[in-house]
Backbone bond lengths (Angstrom), bond angles and torsions (degrees), N, CA, C in turn:
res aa  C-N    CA-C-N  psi(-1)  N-CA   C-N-CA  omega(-1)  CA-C   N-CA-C  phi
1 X - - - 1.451 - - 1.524 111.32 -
2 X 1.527 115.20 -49.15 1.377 103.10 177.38 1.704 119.55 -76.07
3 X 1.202 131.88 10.50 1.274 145.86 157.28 1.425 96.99 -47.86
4 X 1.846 107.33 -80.28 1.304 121.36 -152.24 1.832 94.87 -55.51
5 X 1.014 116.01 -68.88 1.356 116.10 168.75 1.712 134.29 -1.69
6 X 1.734 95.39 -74.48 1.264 104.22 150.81 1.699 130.72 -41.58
7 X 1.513 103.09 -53.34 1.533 105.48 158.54 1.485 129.67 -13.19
8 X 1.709 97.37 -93.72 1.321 117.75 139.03 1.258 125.57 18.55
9 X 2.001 100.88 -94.54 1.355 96.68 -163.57 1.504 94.09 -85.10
10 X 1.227 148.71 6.11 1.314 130.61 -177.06 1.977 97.91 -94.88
11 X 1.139 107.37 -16.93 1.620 94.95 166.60 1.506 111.12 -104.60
12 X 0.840 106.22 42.66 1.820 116.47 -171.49 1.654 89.88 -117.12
13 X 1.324 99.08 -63.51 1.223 121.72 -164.53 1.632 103.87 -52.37
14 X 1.601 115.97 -52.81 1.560 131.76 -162.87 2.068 88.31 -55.64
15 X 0.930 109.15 -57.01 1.680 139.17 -164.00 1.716 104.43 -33.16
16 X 1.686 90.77 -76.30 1.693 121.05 165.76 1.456 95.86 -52.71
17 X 1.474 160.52 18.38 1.209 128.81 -146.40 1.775 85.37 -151.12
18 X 1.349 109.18 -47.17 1.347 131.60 151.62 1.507 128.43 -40.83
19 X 1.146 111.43 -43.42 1.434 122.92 -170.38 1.720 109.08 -80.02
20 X 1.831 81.93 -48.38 1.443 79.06 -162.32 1.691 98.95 -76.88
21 X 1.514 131.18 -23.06 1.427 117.63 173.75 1.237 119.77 -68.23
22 X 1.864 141.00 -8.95 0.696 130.26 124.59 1.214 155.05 -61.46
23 X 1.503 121.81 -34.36 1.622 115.44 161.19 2.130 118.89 -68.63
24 X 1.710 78.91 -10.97 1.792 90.21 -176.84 1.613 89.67 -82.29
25 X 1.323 163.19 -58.54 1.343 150.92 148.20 1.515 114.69 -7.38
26 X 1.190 123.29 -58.40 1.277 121.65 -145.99 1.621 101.77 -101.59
27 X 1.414 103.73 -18.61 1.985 115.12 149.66 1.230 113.60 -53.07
28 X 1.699 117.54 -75.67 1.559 125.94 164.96 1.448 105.32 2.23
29 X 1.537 83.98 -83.37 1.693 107.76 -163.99 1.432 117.23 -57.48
30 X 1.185 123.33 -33.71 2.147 127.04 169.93 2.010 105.54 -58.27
31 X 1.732 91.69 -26.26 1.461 87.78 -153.75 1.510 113.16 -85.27
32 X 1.673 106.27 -30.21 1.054 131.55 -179.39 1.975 131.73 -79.80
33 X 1.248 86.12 -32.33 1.548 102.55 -167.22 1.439 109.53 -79.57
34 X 0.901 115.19 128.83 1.999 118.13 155.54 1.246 128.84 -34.14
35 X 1.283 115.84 127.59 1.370 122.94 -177.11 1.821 125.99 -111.57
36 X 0.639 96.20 84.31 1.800 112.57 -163.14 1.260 105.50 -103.42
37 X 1.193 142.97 63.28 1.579 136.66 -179.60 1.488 101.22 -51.04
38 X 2.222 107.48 142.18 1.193 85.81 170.83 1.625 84.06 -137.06
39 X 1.595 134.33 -166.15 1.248 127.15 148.41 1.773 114.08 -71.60
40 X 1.113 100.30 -48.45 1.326 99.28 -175.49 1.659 121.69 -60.70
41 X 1.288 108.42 -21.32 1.819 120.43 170.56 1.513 104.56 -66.13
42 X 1.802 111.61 -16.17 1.559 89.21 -165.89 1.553 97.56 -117.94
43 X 1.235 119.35 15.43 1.464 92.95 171.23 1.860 100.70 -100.20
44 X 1.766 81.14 -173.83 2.040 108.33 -172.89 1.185 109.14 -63.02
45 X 1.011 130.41 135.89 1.123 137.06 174.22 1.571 114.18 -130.63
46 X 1.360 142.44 159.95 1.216 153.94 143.53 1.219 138.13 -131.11
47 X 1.173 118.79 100.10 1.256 130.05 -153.05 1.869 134.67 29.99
48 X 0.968 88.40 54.30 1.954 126.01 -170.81 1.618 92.48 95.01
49 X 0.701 136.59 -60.36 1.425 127.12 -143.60 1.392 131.99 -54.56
50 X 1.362 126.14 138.40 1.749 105.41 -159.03 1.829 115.62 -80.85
51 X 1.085 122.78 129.46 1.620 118.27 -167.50 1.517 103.49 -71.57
52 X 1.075 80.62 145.02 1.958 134.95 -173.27 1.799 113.47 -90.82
53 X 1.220 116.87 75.67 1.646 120.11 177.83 1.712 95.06 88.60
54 X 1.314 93.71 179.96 1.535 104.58 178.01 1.654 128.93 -62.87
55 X 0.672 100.08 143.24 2.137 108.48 177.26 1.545 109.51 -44.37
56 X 1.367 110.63 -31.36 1.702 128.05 -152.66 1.473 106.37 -108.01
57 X 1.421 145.38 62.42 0.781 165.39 110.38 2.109 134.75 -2.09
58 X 1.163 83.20 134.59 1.548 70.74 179.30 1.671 109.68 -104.88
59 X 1.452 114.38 115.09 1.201 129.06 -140.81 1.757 94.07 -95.77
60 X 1.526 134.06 128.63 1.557 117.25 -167.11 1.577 98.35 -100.05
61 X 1.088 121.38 152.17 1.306 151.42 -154.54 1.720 119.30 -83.47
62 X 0.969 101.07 -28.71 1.490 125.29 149.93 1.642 107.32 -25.84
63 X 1.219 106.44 -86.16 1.655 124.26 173.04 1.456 92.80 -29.59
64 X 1.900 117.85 -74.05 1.433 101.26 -169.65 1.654 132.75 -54.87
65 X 1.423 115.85 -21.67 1.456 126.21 -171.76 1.333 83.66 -70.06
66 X 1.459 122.77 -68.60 1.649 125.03 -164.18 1.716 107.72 -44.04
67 X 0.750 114.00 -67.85 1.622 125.17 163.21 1.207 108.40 -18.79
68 X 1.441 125.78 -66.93 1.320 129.19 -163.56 1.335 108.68 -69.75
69 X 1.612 116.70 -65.24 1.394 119.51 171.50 1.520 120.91 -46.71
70 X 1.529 123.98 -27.06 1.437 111.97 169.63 1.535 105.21 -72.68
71 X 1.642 121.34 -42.22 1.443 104.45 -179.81 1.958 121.66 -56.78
72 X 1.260 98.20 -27.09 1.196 114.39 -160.86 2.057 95.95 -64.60
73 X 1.346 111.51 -45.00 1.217 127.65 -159.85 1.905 102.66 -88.06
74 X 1.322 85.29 -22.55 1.430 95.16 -171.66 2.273 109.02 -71.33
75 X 1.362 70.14 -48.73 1.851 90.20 -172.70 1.874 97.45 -64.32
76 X 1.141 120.63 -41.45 1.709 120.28 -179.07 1.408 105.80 -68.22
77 X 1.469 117.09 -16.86 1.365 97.57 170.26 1.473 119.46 -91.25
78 X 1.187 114.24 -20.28 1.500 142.19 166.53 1.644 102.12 -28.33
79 X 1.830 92.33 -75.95 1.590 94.28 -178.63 1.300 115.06 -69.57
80 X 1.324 122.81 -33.55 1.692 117.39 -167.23 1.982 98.54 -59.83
81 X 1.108 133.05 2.70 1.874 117.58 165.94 1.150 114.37 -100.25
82 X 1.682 116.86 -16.47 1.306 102.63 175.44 1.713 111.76 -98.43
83 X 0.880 125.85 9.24 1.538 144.54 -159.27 1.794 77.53 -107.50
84 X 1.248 119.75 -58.25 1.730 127.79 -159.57 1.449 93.39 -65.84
85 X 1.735 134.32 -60.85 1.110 116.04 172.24 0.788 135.61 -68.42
86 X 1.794 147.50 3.51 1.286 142.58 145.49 1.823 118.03 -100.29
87 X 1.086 109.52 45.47 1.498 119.97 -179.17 1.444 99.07 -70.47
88 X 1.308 120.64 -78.70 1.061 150.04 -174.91 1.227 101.76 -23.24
89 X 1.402 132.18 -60.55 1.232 118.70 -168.36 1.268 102.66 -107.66
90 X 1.195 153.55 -11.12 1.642 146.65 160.46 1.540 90.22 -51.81
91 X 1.198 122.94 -69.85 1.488 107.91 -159.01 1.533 114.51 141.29
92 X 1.388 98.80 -142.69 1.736 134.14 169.96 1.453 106.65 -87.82
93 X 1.223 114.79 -42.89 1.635 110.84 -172.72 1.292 107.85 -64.88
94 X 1.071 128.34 -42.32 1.715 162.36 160.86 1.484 88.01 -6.15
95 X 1.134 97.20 -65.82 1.783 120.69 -150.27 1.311 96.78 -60.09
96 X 1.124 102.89 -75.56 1.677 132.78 -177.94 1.857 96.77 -24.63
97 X 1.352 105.65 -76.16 1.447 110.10 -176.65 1.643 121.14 -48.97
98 X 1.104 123.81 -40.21 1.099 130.32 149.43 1.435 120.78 -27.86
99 X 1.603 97.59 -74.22 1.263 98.94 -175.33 1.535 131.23 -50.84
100 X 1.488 91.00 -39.55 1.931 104.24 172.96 1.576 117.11 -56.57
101 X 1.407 92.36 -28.21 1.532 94.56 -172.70 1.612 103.44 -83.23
102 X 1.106 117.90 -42.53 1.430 112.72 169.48 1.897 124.92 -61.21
103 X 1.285 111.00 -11.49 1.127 126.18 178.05 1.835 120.23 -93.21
104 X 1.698 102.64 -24.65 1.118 87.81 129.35 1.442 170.82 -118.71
105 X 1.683 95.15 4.71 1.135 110.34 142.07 1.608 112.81 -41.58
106 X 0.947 137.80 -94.09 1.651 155.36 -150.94 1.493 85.89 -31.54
107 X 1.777 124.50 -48.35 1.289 122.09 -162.43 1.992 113.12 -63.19
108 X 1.786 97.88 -34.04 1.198 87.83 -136.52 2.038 81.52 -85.31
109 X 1.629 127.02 -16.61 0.770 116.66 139.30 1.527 160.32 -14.44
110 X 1.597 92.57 -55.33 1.439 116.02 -171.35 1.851 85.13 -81.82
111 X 1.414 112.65 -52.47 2.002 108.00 -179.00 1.682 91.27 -35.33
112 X 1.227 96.58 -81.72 2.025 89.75 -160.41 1.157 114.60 -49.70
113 X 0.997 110.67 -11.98 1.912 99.08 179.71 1.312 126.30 -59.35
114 X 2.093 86.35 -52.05 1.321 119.83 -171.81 1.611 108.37 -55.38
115 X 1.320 99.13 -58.40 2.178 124.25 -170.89 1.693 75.05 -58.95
116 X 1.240 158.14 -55.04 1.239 125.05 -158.87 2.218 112.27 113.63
117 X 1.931 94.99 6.12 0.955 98.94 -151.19 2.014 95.84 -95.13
118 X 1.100 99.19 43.30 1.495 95.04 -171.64 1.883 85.76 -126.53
119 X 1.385 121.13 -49.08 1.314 136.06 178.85 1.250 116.74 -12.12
120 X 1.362 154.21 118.12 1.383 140.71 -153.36 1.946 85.36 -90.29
121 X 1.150 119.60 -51.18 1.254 142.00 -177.45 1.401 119.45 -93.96
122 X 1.797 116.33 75.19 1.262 112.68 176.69 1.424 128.80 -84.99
123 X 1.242 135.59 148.87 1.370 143.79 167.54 1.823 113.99 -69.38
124 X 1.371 125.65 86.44 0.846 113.17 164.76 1.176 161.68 -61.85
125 X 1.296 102.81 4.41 1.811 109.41 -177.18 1.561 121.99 115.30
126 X 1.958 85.59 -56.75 1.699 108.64 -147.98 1.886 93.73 -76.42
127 X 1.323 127.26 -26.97 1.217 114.67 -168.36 1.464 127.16 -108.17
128 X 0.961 140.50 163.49 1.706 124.79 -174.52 0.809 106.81 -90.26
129 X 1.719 134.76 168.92 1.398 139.63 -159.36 1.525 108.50 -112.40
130 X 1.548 109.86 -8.56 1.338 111.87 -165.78 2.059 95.15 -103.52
131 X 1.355 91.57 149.92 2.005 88.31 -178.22 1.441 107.10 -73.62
132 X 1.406 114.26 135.42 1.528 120.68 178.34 1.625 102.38 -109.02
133 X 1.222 122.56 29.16 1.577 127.21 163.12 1.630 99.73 -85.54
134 X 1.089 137.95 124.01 1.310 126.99 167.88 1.522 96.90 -121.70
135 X 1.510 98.58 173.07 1.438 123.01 -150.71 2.203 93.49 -71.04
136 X 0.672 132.28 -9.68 1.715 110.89 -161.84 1.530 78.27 -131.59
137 X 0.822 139.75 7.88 2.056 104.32 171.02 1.805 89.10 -110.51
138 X 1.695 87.53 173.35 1.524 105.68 -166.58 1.899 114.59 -44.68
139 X 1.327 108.85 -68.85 1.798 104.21 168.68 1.639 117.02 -30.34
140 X 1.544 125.49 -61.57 0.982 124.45 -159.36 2.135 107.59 -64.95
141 X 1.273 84.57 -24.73 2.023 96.43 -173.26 1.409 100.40 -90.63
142 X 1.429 116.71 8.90 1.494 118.98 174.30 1.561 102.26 -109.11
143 X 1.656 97.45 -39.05 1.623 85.99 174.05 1.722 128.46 -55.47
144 X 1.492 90.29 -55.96 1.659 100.96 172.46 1.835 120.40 -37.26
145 X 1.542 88.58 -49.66 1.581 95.53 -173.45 1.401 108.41 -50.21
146 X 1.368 130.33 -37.38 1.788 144.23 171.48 1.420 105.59 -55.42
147 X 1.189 109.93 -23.82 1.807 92.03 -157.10 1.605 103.33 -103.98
């Protein structure tokens, strides 16, 4: 019992020890540094370059599916090496579990595929497929003028 204890307070201790050498850094640094307000210190920036419209954006979702499905694919490969180095002696069950786990992966895959949710370029529903520019209003006499 007093093992676990020790445990305990020795990761208690690491924790508290952590925290405070980080907020103790970032004290340092408020206490030490120059303070020069400027305008130009406070605007957006991205990687030098000066920003283009507002910060606040409506960000498309695409990015997040992609995101997710690489984490998603990313983490199954994670487990499939440590599953590979203890095959051998787990067995058959080994297998089995594996396999389930890859099965549902494979499923939840095969869903987005199916829904269209992998598509860089989806078809939403909401618009018709046929062109509603016709030849005599202003767009369509702009197209012609191009061609």
């Amino acid at each position: 019992m007093e093992y676990s204890n020790n445990l305990v307070i020795g990761l208690l201790i690491f924790v508290v020890a952590g925290i405070a050498m980080s907020f103790g850094a970032l004290l340092i640094g408020h206490l030490i540094r120059t303070k020069l307000p400027h305008p130009e210190k406070a605007a957006a920036y991205e990687c030098g370059e000066p920003a283009i419209g507002p910060g606040w954006v409506q960000f498309d979702l695409r990015f997040y599916v992609v995101a997710l499905v690489f984490l998603i694919f990313d983490i199954e490969v994670a487990l499939f090496y440590p599953w590979a180095v203890v095959y051998k002696e787990a067995g058959i069950a080994a297998l089995w579990d594996m396999l389930v786990f890859f099965g549902v992966i494979v499923v939840g895959y095969l869903y987005l595929w199916r829904f269209g949710y992998l598509d860089w370029v989806r078809a939403t529903g909401l618009h018709d497929k046929r062109s509603t520019v016709r030849r005599d209003d202003a767009l369509g006499r702009a197209a012609r003028q191009w061609m």
